[in-house]
C-alpha positions in Angstrom: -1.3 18.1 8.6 -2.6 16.7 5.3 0.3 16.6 3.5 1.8 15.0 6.6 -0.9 12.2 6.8 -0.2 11.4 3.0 3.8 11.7 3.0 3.1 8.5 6.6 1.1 6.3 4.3 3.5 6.6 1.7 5.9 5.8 3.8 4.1 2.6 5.2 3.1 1.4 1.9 7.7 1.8 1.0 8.0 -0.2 4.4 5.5 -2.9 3.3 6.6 -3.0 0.1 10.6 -3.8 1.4 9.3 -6.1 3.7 7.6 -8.5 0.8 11.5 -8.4 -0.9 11.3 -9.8 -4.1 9.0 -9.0 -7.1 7.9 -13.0 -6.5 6.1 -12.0 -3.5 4.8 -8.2 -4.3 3.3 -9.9 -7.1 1.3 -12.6 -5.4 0.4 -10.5 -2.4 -0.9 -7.4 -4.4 -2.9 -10.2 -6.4 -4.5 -11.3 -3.5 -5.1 -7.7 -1.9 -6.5 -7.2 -5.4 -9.0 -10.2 -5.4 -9.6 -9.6 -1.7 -10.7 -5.7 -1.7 -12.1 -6.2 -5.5 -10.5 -3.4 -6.4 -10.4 -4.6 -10.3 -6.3 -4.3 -12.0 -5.5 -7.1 -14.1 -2.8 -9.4 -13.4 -0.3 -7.5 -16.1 -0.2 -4.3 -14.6 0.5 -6.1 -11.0 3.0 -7.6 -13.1 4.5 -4.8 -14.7 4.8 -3.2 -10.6 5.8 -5.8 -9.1 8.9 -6.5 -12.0 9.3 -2.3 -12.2 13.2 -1.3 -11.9 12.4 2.0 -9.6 13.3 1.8 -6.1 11.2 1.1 -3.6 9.9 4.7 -3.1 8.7 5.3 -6.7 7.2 1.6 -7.1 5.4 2.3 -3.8 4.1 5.6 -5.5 2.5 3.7 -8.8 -1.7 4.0 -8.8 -1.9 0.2 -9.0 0.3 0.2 -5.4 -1.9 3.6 -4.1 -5.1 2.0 -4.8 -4.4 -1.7 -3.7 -2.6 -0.5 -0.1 -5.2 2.1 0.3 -5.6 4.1 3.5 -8.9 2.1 4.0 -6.9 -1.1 4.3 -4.2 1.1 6.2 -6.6 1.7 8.8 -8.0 -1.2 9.4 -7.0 -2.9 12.9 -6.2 -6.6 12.2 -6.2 -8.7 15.6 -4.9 -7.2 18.3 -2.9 -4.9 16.3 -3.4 -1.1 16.1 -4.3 0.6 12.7 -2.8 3.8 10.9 -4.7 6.9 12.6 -5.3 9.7 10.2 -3.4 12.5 12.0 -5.4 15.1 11.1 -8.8 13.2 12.3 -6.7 12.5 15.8 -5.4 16.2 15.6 -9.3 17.7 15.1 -10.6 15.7 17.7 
């Protein structure tokens, strides 16, 4: 159920990731998710992600892409909107 739980968030990050399309826009957003949640890269190795030839699987599975989209930020609920539930946490309870 772990590895489940990790595989989902990957795949959420790939779907966010596609849905910014061009390395134009995964750069600025990252930056700002970046500034916003302090989480401390500097703007070249956003760069280097956001510019990175991989598909969209393996640039969604970079640290600088794990860390910034990080299941804290996953699960939070933004308006109205639902968050990602851990499945295992919904599963134990």
């Amino acid at each position: 159920m772990q590895e489940f739980g990790a595989w989902l968030r990957h795949k959420i990050r790939v779907i966010v990731i596609k849905q910014w399309k061009t390395p134009k826009t995964i750069y600025r957003n990252l930056c700002y998710l970046n500034e916003k949640n302090k989480n401390g890269y500097d703007h070249e190795s956003i760069y280097k992600v956001a510019n990175s030839r991989l598909g969209w699987y393996r640039q969604s599975g970079m640290n600088v892409v794990n860390f910034i989209i990080s299941p804290d930020l996953l699960e939070n609920k933004i308006k109205d909107g639902a968050g990602l539930l851990n499945p295992l946490n919904y599963y134990l309870r």
